[in-house]
py3Dmol code that shows the C-alpha trace and the ligand (Angstrom):
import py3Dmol

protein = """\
ATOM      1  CA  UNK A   1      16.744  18.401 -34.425  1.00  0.00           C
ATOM      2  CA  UNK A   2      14.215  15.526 -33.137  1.00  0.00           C
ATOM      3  CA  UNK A   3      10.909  16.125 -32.551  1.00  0.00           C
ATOM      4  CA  UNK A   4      10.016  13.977 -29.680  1.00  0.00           C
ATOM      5  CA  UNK A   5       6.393  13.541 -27.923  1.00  0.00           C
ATOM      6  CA  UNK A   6       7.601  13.114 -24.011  1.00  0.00           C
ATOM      7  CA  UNK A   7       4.772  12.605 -21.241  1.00  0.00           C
ATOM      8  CA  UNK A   8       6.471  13.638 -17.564  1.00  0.00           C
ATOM      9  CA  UNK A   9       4.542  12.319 -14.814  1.00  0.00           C
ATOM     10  CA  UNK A  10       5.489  14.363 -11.430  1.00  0.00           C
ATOM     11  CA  UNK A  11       3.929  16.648  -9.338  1.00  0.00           C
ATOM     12  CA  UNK A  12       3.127  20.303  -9.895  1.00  0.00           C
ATOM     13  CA  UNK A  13       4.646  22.808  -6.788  1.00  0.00           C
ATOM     14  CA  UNK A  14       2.597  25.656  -7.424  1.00  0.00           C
ATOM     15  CA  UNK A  15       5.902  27.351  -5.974  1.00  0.00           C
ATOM     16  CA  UNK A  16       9.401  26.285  -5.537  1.00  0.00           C
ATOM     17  CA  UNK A  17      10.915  25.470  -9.361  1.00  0.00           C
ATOM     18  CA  UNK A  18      11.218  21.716  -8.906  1.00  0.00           C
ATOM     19  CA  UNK A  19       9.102  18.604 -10.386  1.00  0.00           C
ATOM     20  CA  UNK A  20       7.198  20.153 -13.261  1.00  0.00           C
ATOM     21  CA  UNK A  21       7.177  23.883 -13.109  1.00  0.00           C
ATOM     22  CA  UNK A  22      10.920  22.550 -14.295  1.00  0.00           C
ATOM     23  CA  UNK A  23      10.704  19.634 -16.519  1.00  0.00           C
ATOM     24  CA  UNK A  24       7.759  21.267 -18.725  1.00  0.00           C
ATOM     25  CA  UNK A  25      10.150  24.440 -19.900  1.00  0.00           C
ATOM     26  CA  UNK A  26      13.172  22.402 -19.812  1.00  0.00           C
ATOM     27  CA  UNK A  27      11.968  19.733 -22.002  1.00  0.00           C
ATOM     28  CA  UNK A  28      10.131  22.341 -24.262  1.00  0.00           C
ATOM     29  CA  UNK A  29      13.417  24.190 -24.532  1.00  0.00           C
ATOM     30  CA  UNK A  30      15.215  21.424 -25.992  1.00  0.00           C
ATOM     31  CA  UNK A  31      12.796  20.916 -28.582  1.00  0.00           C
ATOM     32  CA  UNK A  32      10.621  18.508 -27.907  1.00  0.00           C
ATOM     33  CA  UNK A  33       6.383  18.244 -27.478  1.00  0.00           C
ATOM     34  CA  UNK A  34       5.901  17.908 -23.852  1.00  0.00           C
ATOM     35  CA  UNK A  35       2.861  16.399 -22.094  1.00  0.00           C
ATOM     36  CA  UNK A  36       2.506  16.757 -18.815  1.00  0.00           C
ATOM     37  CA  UNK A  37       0.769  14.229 -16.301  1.00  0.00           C
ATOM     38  CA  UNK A  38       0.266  15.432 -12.109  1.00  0.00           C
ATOM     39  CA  UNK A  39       0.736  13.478  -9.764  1.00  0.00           C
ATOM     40  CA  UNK A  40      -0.434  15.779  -7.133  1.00  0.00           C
ATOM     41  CA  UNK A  41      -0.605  19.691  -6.512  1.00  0.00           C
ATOM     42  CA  UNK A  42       1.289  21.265  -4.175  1.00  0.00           C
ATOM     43  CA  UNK A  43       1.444  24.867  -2.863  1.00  0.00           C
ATOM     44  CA  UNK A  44       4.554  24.379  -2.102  1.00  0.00           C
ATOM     45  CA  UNK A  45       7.873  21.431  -2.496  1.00  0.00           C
ATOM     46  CA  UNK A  46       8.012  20.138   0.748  1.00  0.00           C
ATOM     47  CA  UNK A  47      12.416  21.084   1.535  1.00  0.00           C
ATOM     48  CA  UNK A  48      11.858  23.588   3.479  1.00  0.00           C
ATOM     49  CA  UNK A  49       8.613  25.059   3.406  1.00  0.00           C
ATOM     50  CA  UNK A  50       6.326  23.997   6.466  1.00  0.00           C
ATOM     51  CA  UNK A  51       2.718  24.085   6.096  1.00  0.00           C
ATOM     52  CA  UNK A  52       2.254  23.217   2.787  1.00  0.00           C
ATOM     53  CA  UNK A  53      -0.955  22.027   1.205  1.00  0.00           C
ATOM     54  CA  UNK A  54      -1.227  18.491  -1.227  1.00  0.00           C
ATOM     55  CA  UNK A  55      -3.716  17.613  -3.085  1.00  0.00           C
ATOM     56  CA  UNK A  56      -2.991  13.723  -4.486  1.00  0.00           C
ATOM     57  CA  UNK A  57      -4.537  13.292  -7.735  1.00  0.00           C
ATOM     58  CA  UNK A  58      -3.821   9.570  -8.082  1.00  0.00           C
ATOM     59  CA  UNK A  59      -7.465   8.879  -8.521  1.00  0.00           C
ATOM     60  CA  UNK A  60      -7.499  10.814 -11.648  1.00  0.00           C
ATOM     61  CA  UNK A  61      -5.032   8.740 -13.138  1.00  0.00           C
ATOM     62  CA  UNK A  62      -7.039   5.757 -14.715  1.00  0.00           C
ATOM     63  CA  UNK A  63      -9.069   8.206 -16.206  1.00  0.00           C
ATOM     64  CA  UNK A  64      -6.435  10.153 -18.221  1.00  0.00           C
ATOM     65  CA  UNK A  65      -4.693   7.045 -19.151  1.00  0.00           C
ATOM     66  CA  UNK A  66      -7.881   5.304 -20.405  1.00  0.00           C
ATOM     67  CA  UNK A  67      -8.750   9.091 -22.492  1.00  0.00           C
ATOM     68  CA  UNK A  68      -5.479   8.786 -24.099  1.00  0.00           C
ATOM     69  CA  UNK A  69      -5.824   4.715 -25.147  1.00  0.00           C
ATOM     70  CA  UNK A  70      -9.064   5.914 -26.293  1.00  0.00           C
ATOM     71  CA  UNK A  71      -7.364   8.723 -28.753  1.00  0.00           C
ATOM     72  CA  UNK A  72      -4.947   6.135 -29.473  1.00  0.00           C
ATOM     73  CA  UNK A  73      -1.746   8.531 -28.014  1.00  0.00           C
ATOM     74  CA  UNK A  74       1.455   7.426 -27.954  1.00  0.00           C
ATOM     75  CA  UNK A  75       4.231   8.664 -26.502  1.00  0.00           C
ATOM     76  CA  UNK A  76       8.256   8.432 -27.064  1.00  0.00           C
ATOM     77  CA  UNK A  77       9.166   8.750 -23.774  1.00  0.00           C
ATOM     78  CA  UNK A  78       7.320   8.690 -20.618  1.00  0.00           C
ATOM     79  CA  UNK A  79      10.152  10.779 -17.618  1.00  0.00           C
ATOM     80  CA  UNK A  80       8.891   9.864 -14.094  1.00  0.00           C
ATOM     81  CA  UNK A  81       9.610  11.950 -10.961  1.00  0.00           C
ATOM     82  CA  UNK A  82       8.453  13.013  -7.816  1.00  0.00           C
ATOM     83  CA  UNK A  83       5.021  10.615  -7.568  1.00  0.00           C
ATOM     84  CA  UNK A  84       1.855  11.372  -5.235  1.00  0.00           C
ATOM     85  CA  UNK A  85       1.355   7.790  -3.783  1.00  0.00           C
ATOM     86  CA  UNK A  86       2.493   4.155  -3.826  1.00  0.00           C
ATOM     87  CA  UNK A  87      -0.432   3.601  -5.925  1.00  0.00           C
ATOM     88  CA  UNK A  88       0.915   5.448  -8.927  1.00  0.00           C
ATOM     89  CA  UNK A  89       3.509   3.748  -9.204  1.00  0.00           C
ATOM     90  CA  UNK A  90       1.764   0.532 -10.221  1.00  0.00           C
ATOM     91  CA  UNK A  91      -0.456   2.812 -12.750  1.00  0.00           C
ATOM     92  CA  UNK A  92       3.045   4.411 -13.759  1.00  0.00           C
ATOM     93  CA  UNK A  93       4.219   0.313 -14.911  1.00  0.00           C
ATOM     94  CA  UNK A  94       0.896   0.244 -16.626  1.00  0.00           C
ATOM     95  CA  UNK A  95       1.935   2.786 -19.199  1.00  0.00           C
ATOM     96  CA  UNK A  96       5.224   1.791 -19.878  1.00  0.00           C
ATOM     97  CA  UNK A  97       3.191  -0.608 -21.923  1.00  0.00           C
ATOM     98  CA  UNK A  98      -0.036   1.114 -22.877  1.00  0.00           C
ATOM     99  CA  UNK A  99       1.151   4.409 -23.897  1.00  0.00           C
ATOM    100  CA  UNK A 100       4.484   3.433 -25.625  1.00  0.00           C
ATOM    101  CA  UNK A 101       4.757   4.540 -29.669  1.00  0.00           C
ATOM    102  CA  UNK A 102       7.641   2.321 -31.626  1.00  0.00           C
ATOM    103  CA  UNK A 103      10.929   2.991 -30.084  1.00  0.00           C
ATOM    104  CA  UNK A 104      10.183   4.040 -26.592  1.00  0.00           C
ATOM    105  CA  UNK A 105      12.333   5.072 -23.764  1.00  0.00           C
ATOM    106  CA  UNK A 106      11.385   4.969 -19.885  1.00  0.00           C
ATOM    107  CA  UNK A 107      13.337   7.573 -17.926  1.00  0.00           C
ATOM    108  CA  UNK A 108      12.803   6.812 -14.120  1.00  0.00           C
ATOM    109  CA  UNK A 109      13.940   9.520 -11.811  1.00  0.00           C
ATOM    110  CA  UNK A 110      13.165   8.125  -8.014  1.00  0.00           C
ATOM    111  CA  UNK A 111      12.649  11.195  -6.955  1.00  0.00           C
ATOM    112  CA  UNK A 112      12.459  10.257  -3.162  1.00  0.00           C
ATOM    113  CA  UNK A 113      15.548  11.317  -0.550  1.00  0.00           C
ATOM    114  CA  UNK A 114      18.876  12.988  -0.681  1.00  0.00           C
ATOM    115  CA  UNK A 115      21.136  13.425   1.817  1.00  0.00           C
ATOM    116  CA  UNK A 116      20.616  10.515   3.687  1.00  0.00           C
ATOM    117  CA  UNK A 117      16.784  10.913   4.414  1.00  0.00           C
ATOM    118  CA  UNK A 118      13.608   9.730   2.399  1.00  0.00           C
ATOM    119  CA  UNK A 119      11.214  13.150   1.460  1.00  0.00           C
ATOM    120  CA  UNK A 120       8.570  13.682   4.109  1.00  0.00           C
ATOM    121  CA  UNK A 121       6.111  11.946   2.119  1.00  0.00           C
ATOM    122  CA  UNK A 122       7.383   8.932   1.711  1.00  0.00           C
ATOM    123  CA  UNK A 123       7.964   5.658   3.139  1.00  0.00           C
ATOM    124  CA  UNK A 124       9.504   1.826   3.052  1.00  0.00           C
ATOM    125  CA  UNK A 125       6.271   1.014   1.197  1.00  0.00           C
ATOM    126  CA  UNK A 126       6.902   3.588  -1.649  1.00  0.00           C
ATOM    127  CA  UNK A 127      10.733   2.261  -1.477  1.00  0.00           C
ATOM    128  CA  UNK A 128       9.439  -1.125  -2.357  1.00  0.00           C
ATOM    129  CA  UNK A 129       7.198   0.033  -5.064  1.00  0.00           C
ATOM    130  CA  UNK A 130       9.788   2.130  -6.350  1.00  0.00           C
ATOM    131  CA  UNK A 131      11.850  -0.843  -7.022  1.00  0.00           C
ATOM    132  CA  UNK A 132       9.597  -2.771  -9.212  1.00  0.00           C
ATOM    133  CA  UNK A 133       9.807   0.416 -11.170  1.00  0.00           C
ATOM    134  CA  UNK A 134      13.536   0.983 -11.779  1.00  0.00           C
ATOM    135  CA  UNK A 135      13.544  -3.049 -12.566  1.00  0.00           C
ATOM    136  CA  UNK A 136      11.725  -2.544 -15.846  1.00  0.00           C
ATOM    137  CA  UNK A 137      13.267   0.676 -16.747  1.00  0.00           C
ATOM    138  CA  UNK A 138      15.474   2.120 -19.673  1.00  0.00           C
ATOM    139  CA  UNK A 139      17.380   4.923 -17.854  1.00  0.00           C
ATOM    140  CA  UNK A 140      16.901   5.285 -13.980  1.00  0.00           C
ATOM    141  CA  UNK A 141      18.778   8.741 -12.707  1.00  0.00           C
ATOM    142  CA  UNK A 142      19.238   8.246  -9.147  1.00  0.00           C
ATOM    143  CA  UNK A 143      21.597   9.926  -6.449  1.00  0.00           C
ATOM    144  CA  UNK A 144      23.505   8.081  -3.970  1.00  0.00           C
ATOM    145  CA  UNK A 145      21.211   8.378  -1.230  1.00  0.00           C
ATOM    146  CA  UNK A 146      18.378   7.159  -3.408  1.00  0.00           C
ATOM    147  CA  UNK A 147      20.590   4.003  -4.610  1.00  0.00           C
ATOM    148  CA  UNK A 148      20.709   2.826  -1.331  1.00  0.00           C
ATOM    149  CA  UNK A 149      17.467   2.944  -0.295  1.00  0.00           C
ATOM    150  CA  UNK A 150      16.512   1.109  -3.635  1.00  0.00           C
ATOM    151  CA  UNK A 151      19.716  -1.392  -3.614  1.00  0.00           C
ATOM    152  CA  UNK A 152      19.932  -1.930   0.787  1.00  0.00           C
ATOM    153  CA  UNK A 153      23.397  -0.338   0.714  1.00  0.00           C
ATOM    154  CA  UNK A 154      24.882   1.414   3.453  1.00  0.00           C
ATOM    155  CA  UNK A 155      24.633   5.335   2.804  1.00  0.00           C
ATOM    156  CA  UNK A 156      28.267   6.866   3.223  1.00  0.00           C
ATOM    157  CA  UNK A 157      28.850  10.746   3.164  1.00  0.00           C
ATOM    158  CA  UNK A 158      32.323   9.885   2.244  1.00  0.00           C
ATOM    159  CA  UNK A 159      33.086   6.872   0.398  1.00  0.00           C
ATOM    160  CA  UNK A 160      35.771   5.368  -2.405  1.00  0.00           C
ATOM    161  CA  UNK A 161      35.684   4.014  -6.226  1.00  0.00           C
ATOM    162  CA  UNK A 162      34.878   0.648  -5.272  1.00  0.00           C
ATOM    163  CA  UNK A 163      31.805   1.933  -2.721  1.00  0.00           C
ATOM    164  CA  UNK A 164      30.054   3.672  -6.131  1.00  0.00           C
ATOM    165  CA  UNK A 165      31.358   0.149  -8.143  1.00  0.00           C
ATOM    166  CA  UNK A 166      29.358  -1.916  -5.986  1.00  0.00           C
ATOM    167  CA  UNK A 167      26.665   0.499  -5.811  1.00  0.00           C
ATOM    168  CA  UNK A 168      26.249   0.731  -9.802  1.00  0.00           C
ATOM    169  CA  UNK A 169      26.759  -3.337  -9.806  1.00  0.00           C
ATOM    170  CA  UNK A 170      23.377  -3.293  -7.776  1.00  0.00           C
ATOM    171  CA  UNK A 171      21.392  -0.648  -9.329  1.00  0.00           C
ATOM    172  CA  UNK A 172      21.843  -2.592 -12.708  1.00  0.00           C
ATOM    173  CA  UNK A 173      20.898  -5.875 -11.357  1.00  0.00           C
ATOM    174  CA  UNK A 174      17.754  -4.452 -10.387  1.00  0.00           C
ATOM    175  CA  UNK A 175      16.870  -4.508 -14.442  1.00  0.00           C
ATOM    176  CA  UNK A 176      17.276  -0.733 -14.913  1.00  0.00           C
ATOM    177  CA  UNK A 177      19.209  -0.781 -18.631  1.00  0.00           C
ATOM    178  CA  UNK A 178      20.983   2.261 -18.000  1.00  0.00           C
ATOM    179  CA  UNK A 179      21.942   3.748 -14.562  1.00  0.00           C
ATOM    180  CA  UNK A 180      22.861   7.824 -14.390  1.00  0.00           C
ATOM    181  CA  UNK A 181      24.026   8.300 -10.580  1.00  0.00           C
ATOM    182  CA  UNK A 182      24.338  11.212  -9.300  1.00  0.00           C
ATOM    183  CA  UNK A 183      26.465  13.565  -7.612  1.00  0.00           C
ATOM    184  CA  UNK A 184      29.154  11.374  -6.844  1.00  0.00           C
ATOM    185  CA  UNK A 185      32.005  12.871  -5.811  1.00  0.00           C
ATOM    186  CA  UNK A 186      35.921  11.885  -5.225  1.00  0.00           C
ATOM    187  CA  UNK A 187      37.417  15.105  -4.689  1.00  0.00           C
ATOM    188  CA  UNK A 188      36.661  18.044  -2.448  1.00  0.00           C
ATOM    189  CA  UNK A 189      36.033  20.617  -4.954  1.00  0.00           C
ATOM    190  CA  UNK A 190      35.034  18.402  -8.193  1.00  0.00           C
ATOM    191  CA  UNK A 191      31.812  16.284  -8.061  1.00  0.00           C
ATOM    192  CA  UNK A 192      30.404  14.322 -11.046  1.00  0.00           C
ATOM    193  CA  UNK A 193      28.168  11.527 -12.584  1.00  0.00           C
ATOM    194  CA  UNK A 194      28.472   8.034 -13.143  1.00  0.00           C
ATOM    195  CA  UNK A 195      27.237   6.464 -16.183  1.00  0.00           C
ATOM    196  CA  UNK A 196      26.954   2.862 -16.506  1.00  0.00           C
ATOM    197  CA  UNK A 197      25.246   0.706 -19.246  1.00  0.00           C
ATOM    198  CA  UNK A 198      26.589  -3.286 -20.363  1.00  0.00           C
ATOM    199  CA  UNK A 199      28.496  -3.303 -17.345  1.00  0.00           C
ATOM    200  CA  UNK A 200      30.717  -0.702 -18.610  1.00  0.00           C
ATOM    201  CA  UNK A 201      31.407   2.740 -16.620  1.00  0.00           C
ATOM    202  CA  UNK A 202      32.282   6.294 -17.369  1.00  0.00           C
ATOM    203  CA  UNK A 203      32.476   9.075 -15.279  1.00  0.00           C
ATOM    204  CA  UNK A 204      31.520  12.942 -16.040  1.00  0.00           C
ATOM    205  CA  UNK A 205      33.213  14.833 -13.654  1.00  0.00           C
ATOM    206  CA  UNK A 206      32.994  18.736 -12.630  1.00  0.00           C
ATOM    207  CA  UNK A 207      32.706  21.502 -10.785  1.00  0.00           C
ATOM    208  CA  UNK A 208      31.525  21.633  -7.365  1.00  0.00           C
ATOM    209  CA  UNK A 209      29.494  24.478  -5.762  1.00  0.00           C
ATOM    210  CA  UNK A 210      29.328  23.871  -1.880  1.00  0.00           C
ATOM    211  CA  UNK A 211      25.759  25.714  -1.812  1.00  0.00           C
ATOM    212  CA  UNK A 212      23.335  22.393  -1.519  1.00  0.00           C
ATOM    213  CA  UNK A 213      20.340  23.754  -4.091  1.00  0.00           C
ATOM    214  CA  UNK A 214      17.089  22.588  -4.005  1.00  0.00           C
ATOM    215  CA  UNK A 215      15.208  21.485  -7.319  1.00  0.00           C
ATOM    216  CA  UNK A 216      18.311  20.436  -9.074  1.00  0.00           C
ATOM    217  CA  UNK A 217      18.032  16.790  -9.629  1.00  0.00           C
ATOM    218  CA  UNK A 218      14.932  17.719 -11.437  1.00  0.00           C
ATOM    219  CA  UNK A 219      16.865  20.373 -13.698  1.00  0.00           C
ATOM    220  CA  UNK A 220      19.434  17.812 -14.002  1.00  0.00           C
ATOM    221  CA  UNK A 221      16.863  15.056 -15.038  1.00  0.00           C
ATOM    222  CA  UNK A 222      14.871  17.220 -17.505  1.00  0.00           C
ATOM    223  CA  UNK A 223      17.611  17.928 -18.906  1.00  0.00           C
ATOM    224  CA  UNK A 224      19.629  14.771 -19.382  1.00  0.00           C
ATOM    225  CA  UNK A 225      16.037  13.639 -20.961  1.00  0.00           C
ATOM    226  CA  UNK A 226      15.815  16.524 -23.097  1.00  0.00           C
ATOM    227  CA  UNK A 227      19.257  15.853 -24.563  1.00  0.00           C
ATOM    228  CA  UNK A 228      18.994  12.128 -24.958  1.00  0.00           C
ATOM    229  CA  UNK A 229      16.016  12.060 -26.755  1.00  0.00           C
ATOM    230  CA  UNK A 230      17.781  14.366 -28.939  1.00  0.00           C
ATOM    231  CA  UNK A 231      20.177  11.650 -30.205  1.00  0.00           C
ATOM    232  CA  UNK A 232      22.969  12.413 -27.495  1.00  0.00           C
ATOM    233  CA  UNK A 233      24.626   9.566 -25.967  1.00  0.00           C
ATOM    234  CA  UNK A 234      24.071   8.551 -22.298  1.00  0.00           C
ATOM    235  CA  UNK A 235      27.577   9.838 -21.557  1.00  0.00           C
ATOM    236  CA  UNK A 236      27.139  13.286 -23.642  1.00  0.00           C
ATOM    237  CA  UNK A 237      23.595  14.356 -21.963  1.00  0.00           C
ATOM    238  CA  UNK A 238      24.502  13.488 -18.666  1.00  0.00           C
ATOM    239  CA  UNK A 239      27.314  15.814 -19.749  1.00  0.00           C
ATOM    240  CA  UNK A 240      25.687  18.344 -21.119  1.00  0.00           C
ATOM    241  CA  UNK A 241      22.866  18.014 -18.221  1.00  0.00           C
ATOM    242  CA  UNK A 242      25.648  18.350 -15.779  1.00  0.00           C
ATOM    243  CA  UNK A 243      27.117  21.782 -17.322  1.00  0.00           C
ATOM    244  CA  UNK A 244      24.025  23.227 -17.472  1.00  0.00           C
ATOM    245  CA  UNK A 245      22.758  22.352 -13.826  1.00  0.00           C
ATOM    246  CA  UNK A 246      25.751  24.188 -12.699  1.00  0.00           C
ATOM    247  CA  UNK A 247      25.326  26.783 -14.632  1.00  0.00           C
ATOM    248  CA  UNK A 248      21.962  27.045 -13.268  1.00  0.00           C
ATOM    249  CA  UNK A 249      23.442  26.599  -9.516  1.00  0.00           C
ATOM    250  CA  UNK A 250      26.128  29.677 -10.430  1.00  0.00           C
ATOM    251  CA  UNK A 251      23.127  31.835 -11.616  1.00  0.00           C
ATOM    252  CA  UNK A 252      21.672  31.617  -8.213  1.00  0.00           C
ATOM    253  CA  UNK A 253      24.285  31.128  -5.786  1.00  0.00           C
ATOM    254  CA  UNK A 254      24.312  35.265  -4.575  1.00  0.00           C
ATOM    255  CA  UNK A 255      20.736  35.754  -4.015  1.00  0.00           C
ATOM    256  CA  UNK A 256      20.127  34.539  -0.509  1.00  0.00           C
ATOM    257  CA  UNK A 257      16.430  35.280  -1.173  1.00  0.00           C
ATOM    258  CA  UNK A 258      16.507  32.330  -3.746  1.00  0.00           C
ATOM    259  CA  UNK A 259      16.820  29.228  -1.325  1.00  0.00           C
ATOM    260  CA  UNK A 260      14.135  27.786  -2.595  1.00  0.00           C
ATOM    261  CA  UNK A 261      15.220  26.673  -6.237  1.00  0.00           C
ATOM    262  CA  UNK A 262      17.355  27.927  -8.832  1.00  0.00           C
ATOM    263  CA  UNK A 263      17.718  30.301 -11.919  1.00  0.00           C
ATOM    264  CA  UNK A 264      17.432  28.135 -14.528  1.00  0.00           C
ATOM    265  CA  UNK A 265      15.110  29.949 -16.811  1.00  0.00           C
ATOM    266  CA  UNK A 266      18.282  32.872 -17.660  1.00  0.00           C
ATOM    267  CA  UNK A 267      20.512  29.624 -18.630  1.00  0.00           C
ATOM    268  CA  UNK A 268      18.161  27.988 -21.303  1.00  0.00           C
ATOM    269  CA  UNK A 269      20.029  29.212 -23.935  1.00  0.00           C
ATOM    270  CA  UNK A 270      22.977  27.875 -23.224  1.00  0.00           C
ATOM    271  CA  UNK A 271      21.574  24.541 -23.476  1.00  0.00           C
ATOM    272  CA  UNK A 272      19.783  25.083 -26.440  1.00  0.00           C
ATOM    273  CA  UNK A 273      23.014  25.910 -27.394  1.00  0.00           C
ATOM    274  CA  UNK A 274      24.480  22.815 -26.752  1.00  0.00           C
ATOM    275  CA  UNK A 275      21.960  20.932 -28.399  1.00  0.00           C
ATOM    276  CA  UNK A 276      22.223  22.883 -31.865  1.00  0.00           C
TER     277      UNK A 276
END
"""
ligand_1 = """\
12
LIG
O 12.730 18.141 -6.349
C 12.105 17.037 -5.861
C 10.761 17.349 -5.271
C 9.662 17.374 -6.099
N 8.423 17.615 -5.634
C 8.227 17.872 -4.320
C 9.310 17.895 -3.443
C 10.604 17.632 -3.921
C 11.754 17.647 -3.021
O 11.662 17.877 -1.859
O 9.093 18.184 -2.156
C 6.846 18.126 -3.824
"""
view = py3Dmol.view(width=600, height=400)
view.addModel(protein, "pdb")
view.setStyle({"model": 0}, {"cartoon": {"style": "trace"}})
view.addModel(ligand_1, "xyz")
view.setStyle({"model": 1}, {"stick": {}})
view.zoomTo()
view.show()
């Protein structure tokens, strides 16, 4: 097994398994060092809790960043997610370049709507930022709803091949190298995700639970980055990503008191597993 050193830059919910109360064990489970950097603190994620605090910690960042350069570290991979403010983003670009060891891959996750709707906390101003990000990106891992707000496409709850053609057409001519969309879906009970890199496309399909679950593009990121940067191909993490999440979704499914997140802690080993 690799031994990477991956910095994740999201937010901590102090409650609600998402962002990096899910990325830090995730990534640590698949055997890499894991450095964390937050964007904000939260007491809660933001889908369904009301009343939540935030405290944005984007003034901290120059700080850190400027530590680190000082201690010369480097990192393998920096995995973006949910950010605190436009503002980070641009300090986000900045270490793509200032914190990158020999061989380095940028994992963008936009982190920013599903189902039609941008979060609560963000805006057409983050949107704009968010797409000088993906531009200079190795892997971006979008959904469909995010795509669209990134690309200008129409968002369609039901759409064809050719809609998610034209969609992957436009995420990669944003610059983003390799584009892992998510939770596409051409059947009623299967759903799936595309990979495209070099203009070429292949599609991992499976299972699909109807529950929606909260926090799962972030198990599903964590993952996919955990797996990568342990020599799998884009196709076989987003894989092996996918089997997990759903695992992870299954685990859950009967607790009604759960609605929050999901179960992924229980389901570890099986992705260590599949990393062996
Ligand atoms: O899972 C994405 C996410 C991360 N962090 C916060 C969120 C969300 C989704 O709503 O609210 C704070």
């Amino acid at each position: 097994m690799s031994y990477k050193k991956i910095l994740t830059v999201q937010d901590i919910s102090c409650v609600g398994q998402c962002s990096l109360t899910v990325a830090l064990p995730i990534l640590s489970a698949t055997g890499h060092e894991t450095c964390i950097l937050p964007s904000a603190v939260l007491s809660t994620h933001t889908a369904g809790f009301t009343g939540f605090t935030v405290r944005d910690l984007t003034e901290d960042m120059p700080g850190i960043c400027a530590h680190w350069q000082k201690e010369k570290i480097r990192f393998d991979a920096i995995y973006t997610g949910y950010l605190g403010s436009t503002q980070q983003i641009g300090y986000v670009k900045d270490m793509l370049t200032t914190l990158n060891a020999p061989e380095f891959v940028s994992f963008i996750d936009p982190a920013m709507a599903d189902n039609g709707k941008l979060y609560p906390a963000f805006d057409n101003e983050y949107v704009d930022a968010m797409k000088t990000l993906i531009a200079v990106a190795d892997v971006i891992l979008p959904n469909i709803t995010e795509a669209c707000f990134l690309t200008g496409a129409e968002y369609r709850e039901s759409y064809d091949e050719a809609y998610i053609d034209d969609l992957l057409k436009r995420l990669a001519a944003t610059g983003a190298k390799t584009v892992i969309l998510t939770g596409v879906s051409f059947k009623e009970d299967t759903t799936g995700v595309m990979v495209y890199e070099n203009g070429t496309k292949s599609y991992y399909e499976h299972r699909k639970i109807s529950k929606n679950s909260h926090g799962t593009g972030d198990v599903y990121a964590s993952a996919f980055v955990g797996a990568f940067m342990q020599g799998k191909s884009a196709y076989d993490a987003a894989g092996i990503a996918a089997e997990y999440t759903v695992r992870c979704i299954e685990n859950t499914i009967d607790d009604e008191t759960h609605w929050y997140g999901v179960k992924f802690e229980p389901v570890l080993p099986y992705l260590i597993g599949e990393l062996a």
